[in-house]
ROKOLMAR-860700 format. One line per 2 residues: number of its first residue (from 1); their letters; for each residue y, x, z of N, C-alpha, C. Coordinates in steps of 0.05 Angstrom, whole numbers, always signed. Each point is the difference from the previous one (the first is absolute). Example, Ala and Ser with C-alpha at 12.3 -4.5 7.8 and 13.67 -1.06 7.14 Angstrom:
ROKOLMAR-860700
1> AS> -114 +264 +156 +24 -18 +0 +24 +18 +0 | +21 -7 -14 +24 +16 +1 +22 -15 +14
END
This chain:
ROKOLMAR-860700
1> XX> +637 -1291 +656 -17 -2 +24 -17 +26 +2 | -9 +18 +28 -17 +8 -6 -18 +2 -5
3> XX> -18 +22 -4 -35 -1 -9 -7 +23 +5 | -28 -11 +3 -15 +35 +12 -16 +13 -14
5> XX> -2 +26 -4 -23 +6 -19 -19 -5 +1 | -20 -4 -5 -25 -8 -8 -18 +38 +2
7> XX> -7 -1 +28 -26 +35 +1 -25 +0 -14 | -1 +19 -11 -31 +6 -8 -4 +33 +5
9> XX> -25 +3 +18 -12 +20 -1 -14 +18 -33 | +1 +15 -2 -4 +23 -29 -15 +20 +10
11> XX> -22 -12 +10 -16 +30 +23 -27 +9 -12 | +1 -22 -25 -29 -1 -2 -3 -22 -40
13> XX> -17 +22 -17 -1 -21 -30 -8 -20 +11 | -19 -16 +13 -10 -13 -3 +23 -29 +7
15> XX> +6 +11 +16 +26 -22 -8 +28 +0 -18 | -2 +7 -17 +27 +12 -15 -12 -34 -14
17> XX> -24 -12 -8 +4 -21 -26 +16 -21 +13 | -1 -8 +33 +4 -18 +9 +33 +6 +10
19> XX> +6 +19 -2 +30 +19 -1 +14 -11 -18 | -10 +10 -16 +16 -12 -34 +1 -26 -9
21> XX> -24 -16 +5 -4 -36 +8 +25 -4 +15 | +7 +6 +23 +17 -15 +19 +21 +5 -16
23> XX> +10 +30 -8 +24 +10 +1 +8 -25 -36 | -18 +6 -9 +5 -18 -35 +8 -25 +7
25> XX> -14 -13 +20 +3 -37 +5 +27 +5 +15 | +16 +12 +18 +23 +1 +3 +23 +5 -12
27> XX> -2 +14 -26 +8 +3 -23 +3 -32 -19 | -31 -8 +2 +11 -18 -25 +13 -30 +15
29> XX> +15 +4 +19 +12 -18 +17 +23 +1 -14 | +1 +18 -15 +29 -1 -11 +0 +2 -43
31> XX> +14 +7 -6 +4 -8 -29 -8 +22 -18 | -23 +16 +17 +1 +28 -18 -15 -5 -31
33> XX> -1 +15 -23 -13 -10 -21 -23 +22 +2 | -18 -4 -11 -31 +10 +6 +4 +33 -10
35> XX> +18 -1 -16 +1 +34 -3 +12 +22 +28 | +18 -22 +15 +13 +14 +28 -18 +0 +25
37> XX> -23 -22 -3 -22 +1 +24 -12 +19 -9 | -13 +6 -27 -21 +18 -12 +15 +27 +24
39> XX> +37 +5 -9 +8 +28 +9 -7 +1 +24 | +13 -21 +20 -6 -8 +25 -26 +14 +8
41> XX> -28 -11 -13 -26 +4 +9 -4 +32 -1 | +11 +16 -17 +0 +20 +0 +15 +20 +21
43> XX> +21 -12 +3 +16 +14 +22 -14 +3 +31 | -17 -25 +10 -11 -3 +14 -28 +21 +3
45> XX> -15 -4 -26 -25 +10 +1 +9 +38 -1 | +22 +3 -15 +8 +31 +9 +5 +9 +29
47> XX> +19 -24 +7 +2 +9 +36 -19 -6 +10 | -21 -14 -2 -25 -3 +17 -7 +29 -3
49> XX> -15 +5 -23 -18 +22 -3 +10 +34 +10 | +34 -6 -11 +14 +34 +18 -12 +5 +28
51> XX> +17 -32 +16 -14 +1 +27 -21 +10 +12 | -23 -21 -12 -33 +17 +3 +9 +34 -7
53> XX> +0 +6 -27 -5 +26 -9 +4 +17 +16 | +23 -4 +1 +27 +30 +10 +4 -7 +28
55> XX> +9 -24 +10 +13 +9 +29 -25 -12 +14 | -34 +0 +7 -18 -17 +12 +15 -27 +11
57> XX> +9 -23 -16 +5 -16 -3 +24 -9 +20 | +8 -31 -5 +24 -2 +7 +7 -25 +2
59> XX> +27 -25 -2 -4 -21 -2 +36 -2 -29 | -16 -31 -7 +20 -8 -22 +12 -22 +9
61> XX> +30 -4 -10 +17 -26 +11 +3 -18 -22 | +0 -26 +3 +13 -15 -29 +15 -23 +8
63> XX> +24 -1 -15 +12 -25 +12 +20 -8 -22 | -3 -30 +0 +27 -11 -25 +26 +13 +11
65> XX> +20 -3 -26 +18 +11 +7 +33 -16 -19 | +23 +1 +1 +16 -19 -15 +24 +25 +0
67> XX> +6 +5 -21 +28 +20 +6 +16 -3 -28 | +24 -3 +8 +25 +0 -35 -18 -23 -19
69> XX> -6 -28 +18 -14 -15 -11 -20 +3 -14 | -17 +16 +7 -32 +12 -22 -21 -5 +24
71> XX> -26 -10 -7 -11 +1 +20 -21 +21 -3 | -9 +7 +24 -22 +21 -16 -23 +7 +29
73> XX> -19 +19 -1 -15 +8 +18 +9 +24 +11 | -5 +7 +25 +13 +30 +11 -33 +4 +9
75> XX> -18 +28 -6 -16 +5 +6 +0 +36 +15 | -8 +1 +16 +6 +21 +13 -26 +12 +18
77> XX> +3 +28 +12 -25 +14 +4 +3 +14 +24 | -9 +9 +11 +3 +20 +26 -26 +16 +9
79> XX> +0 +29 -2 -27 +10 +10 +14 +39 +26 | -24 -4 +20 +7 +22 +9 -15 +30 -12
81> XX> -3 -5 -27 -16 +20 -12 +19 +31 -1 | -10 +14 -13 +17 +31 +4 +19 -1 -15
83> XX> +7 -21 -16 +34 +4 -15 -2 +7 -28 | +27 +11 -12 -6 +12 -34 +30 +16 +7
85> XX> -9 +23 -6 +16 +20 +2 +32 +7 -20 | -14 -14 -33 +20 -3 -18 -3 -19 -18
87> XX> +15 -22 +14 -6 -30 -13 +1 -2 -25 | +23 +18 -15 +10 -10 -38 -23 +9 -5
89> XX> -12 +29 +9 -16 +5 -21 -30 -17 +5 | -6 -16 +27 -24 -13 -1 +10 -27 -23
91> XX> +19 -8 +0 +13 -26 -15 -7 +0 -19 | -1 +27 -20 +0 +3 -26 -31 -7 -3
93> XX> -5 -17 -23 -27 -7 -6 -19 +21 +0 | -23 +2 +6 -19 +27 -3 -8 +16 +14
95> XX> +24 +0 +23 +4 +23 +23 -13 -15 +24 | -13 +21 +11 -18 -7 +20 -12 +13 +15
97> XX> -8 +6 +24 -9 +22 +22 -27 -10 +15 | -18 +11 +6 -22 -20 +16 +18 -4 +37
99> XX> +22 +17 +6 +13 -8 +35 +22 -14 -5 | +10 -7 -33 +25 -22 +10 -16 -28 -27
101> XX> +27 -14 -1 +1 -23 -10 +3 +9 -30 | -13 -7 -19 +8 +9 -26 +4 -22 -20
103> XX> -33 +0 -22 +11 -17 -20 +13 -26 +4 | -10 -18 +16 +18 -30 -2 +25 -9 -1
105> XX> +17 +21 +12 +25 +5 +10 +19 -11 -27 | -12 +16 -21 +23 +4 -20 -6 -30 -25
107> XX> -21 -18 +3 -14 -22 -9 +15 -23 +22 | +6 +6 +28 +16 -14 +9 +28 +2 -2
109> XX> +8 +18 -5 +34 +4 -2 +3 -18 -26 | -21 +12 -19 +15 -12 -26 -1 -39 +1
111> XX> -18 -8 +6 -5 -31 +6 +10 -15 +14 | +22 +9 +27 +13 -5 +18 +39 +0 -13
113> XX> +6 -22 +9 +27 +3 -4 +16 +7 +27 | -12 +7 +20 +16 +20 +23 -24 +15 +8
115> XX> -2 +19 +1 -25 +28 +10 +15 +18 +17 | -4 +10 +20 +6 +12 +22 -23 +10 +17
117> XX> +4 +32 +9 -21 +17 +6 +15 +14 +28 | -19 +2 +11 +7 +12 +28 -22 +15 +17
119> XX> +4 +28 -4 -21 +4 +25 +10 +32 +10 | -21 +3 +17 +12 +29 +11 -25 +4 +7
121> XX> -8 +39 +2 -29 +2 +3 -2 -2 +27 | -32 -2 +5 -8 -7 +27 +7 -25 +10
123> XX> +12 -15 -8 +9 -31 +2 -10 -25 -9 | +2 +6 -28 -9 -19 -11 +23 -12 -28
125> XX> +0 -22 -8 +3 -4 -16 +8 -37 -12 | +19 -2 -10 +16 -33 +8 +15 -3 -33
127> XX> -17 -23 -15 +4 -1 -24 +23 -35 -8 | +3 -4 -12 +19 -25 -4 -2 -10 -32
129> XX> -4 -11 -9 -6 -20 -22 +9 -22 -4 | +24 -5 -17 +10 -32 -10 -13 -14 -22
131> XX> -6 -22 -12 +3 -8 -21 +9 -20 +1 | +20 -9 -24 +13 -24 +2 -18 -16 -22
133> XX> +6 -24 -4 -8 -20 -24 +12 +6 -8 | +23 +8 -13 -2 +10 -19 +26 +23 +0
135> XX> +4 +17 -12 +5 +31 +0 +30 -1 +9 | +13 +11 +15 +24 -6 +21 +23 +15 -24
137> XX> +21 -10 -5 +16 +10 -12 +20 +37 +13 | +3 +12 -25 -2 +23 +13 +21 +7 +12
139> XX> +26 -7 +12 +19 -4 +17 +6 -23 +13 | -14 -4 +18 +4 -29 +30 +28 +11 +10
141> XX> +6 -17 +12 +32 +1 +22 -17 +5 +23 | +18 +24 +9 -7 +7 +19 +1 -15 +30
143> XX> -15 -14 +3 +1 -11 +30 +26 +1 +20 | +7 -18 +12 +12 +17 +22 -12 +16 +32
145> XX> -20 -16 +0 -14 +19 +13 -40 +4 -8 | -11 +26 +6 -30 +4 -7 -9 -16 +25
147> XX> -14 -22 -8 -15 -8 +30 -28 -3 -8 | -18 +22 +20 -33 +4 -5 -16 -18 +28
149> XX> -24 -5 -13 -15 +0 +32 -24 +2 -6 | -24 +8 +12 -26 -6 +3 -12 -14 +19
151> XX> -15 -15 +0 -12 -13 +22 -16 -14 -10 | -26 +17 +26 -30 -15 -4 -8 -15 +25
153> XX> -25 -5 -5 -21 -20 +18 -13 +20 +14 | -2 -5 +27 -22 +13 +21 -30 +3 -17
155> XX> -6 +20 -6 -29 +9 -13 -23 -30 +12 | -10 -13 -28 -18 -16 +2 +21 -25 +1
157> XX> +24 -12 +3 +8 -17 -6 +13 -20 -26 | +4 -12 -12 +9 -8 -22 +25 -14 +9
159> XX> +6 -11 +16 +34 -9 +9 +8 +31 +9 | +29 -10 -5 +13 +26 +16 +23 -13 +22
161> XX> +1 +14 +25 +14 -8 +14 +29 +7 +6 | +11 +25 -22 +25 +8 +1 +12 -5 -28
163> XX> +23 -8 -5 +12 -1 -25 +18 +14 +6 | +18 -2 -20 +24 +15 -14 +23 -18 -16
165> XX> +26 -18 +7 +11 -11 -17 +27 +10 -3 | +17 -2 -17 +26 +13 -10 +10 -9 -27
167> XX> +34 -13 +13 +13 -18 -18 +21 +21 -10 | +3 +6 -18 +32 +4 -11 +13 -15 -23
169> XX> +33 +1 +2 +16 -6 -17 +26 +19 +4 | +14 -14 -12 +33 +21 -7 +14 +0 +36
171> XX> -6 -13 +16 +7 +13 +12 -13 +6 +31 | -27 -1 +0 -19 +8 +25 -26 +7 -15
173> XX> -21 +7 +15 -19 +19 +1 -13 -7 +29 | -18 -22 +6 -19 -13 +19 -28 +12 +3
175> XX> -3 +13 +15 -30 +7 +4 -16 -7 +29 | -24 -6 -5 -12 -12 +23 -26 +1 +2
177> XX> -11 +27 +16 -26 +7 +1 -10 -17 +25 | -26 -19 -3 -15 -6 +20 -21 +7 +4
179> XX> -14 -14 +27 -24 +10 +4 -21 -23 +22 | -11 -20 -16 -3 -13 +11 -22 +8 +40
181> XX> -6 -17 +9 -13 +10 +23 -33 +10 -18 | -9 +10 +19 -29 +9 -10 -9 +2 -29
183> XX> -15 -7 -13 -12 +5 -29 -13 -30 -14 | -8 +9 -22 -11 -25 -11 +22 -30 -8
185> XX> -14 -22 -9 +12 -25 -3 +16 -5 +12 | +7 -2 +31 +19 -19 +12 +21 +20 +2
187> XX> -7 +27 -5 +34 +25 +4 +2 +2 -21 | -12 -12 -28 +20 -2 -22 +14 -22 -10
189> XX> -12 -19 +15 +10 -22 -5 +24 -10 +20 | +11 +15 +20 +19 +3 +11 +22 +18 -5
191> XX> -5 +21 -16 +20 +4 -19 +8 +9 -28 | -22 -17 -9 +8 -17 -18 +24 -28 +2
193> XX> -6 -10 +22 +14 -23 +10 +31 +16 +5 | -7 +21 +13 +35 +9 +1 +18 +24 -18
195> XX> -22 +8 -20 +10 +1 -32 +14 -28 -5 | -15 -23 -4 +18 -14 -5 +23 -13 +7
197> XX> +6 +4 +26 +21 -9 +19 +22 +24 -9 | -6 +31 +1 +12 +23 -15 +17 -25 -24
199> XX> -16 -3 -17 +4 +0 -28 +27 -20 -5 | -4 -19 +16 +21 -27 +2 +26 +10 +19
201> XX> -9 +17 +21 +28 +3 +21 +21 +6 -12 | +22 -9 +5 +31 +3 -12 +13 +20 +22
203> XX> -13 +13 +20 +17 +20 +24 +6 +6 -12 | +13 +26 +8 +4 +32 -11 -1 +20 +21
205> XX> +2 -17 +33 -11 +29 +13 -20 -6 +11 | -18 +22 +6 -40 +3 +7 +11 -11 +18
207> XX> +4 -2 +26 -4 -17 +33 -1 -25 -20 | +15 -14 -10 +3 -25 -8 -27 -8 -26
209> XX> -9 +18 -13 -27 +0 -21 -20 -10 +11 | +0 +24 +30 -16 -3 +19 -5 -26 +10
211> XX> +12 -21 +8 +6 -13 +20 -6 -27 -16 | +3 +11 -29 -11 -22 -26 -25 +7 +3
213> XX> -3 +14 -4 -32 +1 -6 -11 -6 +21 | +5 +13 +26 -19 -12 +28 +6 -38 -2
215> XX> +12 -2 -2 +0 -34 -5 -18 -20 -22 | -7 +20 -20 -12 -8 -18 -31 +6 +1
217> XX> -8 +15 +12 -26 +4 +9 -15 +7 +28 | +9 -22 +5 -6 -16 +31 -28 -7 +6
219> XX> -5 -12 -27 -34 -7 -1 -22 +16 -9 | +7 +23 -1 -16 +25 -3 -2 +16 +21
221> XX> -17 +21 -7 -16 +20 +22 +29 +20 +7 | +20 +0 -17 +22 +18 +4 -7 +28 -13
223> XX> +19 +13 +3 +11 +28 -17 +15 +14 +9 | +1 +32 +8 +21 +16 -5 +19 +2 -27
225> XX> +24 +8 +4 +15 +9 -28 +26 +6 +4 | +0 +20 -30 +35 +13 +4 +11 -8 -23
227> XX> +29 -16 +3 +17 -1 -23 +10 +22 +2 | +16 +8 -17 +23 +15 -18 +19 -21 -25
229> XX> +34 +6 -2 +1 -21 -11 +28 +31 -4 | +3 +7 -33 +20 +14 +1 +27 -11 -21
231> XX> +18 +7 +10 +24 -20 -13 +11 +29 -25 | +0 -14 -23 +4 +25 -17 +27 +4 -7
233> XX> +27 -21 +6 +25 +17 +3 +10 +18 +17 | -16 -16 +25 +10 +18 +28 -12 +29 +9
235> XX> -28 +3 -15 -15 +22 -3 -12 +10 +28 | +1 -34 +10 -16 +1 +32 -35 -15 -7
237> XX> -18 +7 +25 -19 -3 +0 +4 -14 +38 | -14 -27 -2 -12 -18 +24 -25 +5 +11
239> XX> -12 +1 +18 -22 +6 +4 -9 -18 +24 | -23 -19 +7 -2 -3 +18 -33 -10 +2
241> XX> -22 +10 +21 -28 -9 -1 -7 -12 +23 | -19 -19 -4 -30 -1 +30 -16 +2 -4
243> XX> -9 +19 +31 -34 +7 -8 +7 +37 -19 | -34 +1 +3 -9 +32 -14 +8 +9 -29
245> XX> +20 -3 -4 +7 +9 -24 +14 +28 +7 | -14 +19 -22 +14 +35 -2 +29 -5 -20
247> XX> +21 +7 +7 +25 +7 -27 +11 +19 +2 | -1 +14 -23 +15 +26 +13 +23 +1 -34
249> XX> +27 +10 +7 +15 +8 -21 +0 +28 +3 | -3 +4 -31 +8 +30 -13 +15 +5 -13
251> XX> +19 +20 +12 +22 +9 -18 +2 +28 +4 | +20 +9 -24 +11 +30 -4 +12 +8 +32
253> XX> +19 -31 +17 +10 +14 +14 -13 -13 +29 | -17 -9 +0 -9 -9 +28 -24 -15 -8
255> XX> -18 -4 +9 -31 -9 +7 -6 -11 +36 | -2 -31 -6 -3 -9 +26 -27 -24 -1
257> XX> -6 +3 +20 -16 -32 +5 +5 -24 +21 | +0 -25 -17 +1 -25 +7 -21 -6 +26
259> XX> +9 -20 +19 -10 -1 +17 +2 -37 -6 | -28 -17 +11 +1 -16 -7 +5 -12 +24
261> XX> +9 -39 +5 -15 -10 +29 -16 -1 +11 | -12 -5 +15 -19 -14 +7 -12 -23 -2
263> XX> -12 -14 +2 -10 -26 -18 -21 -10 -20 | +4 -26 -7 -17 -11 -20 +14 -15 -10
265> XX> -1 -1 -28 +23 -21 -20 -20 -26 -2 | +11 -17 +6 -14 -20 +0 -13 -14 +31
267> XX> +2 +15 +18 -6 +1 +27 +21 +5 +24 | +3 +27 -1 +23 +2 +16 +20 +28 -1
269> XX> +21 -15 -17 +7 +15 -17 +38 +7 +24 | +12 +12 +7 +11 +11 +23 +31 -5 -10
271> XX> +12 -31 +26 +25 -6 -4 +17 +18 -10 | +3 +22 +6 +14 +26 -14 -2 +14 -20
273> XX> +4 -12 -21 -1 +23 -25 +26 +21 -8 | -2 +16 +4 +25 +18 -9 -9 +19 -32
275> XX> +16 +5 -29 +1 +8 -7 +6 +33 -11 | -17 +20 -10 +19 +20 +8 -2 +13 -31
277> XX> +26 +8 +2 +3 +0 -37 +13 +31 +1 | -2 +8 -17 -2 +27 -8 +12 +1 -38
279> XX> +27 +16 -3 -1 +16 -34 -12 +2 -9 | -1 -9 -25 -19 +17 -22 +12 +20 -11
281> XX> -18 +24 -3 +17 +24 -18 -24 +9 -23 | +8 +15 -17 -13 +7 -25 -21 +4 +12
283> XX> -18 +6 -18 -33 +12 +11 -17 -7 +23 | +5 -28 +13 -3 -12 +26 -22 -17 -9
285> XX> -23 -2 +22 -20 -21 -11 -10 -7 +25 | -14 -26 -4 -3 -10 +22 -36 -11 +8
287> XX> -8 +10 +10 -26 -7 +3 -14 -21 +32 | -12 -18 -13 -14 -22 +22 -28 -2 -1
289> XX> -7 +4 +24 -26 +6 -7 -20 -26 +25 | -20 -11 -2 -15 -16 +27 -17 +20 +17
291> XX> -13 -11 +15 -15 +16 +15 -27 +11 -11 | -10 -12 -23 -28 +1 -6 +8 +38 -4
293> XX> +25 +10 -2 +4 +30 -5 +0 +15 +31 | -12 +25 -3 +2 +7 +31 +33 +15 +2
295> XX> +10 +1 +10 +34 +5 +6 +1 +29 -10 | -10 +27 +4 +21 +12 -12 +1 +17 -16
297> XX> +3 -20 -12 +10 +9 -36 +17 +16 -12 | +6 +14 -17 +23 +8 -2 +9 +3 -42
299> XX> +25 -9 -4 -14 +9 -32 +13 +24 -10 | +4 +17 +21 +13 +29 -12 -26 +12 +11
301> XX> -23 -7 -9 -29 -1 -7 -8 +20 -26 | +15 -21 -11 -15 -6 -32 +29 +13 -20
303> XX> +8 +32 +3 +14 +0 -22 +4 -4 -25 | +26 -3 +8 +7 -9 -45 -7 -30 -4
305> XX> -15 -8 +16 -7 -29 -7 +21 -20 +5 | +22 +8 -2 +25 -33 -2 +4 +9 -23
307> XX> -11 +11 -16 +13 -3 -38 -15 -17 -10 | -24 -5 +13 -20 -18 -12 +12 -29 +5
309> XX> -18 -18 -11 +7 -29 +13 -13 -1 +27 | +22 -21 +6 -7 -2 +35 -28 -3 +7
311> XX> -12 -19 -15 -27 -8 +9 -17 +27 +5 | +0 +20 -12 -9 +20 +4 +1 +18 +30
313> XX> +24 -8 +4 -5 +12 +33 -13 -31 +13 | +7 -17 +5 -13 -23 +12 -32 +3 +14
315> XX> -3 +10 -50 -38 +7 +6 -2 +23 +13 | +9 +21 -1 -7 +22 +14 -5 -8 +39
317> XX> +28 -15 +3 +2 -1 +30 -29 -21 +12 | -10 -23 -21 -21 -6 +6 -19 +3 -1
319> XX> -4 +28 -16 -24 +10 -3 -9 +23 +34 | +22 +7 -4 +3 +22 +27 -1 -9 +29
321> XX> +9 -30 +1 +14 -11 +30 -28 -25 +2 | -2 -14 -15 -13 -22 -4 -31 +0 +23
323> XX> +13 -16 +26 -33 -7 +11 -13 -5 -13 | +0 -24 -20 -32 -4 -7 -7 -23 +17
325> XX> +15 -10 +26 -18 -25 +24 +24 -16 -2 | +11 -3 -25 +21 -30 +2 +18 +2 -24
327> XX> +9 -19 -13 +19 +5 -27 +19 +22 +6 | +12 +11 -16 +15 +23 -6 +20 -11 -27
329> XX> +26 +10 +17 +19 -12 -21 +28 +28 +0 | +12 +12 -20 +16 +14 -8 +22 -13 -18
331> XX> +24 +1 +6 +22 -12 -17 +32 +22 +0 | +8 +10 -26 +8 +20 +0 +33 -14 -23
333> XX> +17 +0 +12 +20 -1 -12 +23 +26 +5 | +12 +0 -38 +22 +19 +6 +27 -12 -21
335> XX> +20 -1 +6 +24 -9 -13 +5 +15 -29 | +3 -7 -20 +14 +16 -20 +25 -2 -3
337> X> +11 +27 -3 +31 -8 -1 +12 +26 -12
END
């Protein structure tokens, strides 16, 4: 199912104790043993304090997380501070500048079982942090496909009104960004409701997901949303949305954007659904984005950044695009093959 991160502002010490409070009690939701929260608390209180220091502050993400059966926390950072010009050598313990990011860096790499660094000067700066319960064995099977997302709550809310859900097995790859109407309780609780209608549907093409889900959440405020549903012998991709959803595919040999219906799922959702499906080829990724982003985005932005993990562009694109006056949701899939 999806989930949304959980925002905290990093703008200011005086809230870093109640930072590290939240971020720990979300942690011990799960099975960690008191030596991996201790790391945890540390990872946090380092990215709090860089923030302040080096980039005049910034905000932190935290959210459970389940992968190759491990469960763990994904904690993550974003600031528009001036950047760090040569990351290894800020990484290395010791090293430190009063205009970039220095000592914490290398106290978080080591405590983290995924660490990932990203920034460019004059930009800013987009950090990534795993920990599992307990320490991930050091060759996983590789996925068949990387599927990332971020997504938060309209500033000042605690529901969120956009999710993110995505099924795979041996032979499909289901994805289904919504967005409920407006903010708060009743637009997350409407899709939420069609996460779970997602979760149960036996389709396989979006018009028909669609047409499940608008059936299933009839008694709610309604939602925009885009399936994707890719078949992995045929090495085709389905596509079909209603309502404000951004999609755009990237590839080596063509880059296009999805155009959704018109409509409301759950309201009035348009006798005509047509599918439009598109190849997958090497190096192709696929990005869905809601409206809380202002449209135009681009991620040949942010070079070099598809070597990283996906989430990393996600955060970037929400740090850069992100109104700020309604949830904001990013969901980034790419095929391995």
């Amino acid at each position: 199912m999806g989930n949304a991160h959980v925002l905290f502002k990093a703008n200011d010490r005086s809230y870093f104790a109640i930072l590290k409070k939240e971020i720990r009690a979300l942690a011990l939701t799960l099975n960690f043993s008191e030596r991996r929260i201790s790391e945890i608390d540390i990872i946090v209180a380092e990215m709090a304090t860089n923030l302040v220091k080096h980039a005049g502050g910034g905000q932190i993400l935290a959210k459970l997380i389940r992968e190759n059966d491990l469960d763990g926390i994904e904690i993550m950072s974003m600031d528009n501070g001036p950047g760090i010009a040569d990351i290894n050598k800020m990484v290395r313990d010791g090293e430190t500048t009063k205009s970039t990011l220095g000592l914490g860096l290398g106290a978080m790499q080591r405590l983290s079982d995924t660490f990932q660094i990203y920034s460019q000067k004059n930009w800013g700066t987009v950090i990534l942090c795993r920990k599992y319960v307990k320490e991930p064995p050091g060759h996983a099977k590789q996925p068949a496909a990387e599927i990332r997302s971020v997504v938060i709550p309209k500033p000042g809310e605690t529901k969120c009104g956009d999710s993110f859900f995505h099924i795979a097995n041996k032979n499909h790859i289901k994805l289904f960004l919504a967005d409920g109407l407006g903010h708060g309780a009743e637009a997350a609780r409407a899709v939420q409701e069609a996460g779970m209608a997602f979760a149960i549907c036996q389709e396989l093409h979006p018009p028909d997901i669609l047409r499940f889900i608008n059936s299933s959440v009839r008694k709610t405020r309604g939602l925009v949303g885009m399936v994707a549903v890719y078949d992995i012998a045929k090495k085709i991709w389905e596509i079909c949305g209603v309502g404000n959803i951004t999609t755009k595919i990237n590839g080596p040999s063509v880059s296009k954007n999805y155009m959704s219906y018109n409509g409301i799922i759950g309201l009035n959702v348009p006798r005509l659904l047509h599918t439009q499906t598109f190849m997958h080829e090497k190096g192709q990724y696929m990005i869905m984005c809601s409206d809380g982003l202002r449209s135009r985005w681009d991620p040949l932005k942010y070079p070099g950044i598809l070597r990283y993990d996906l989430s990393m562009l996600a955060l970037s694109l929400i740090k850069d695009f992100s109104r700020n006056t309604d949830d904001a949701s990013v969901a980034i899939c790419k095929i391995n093959n």
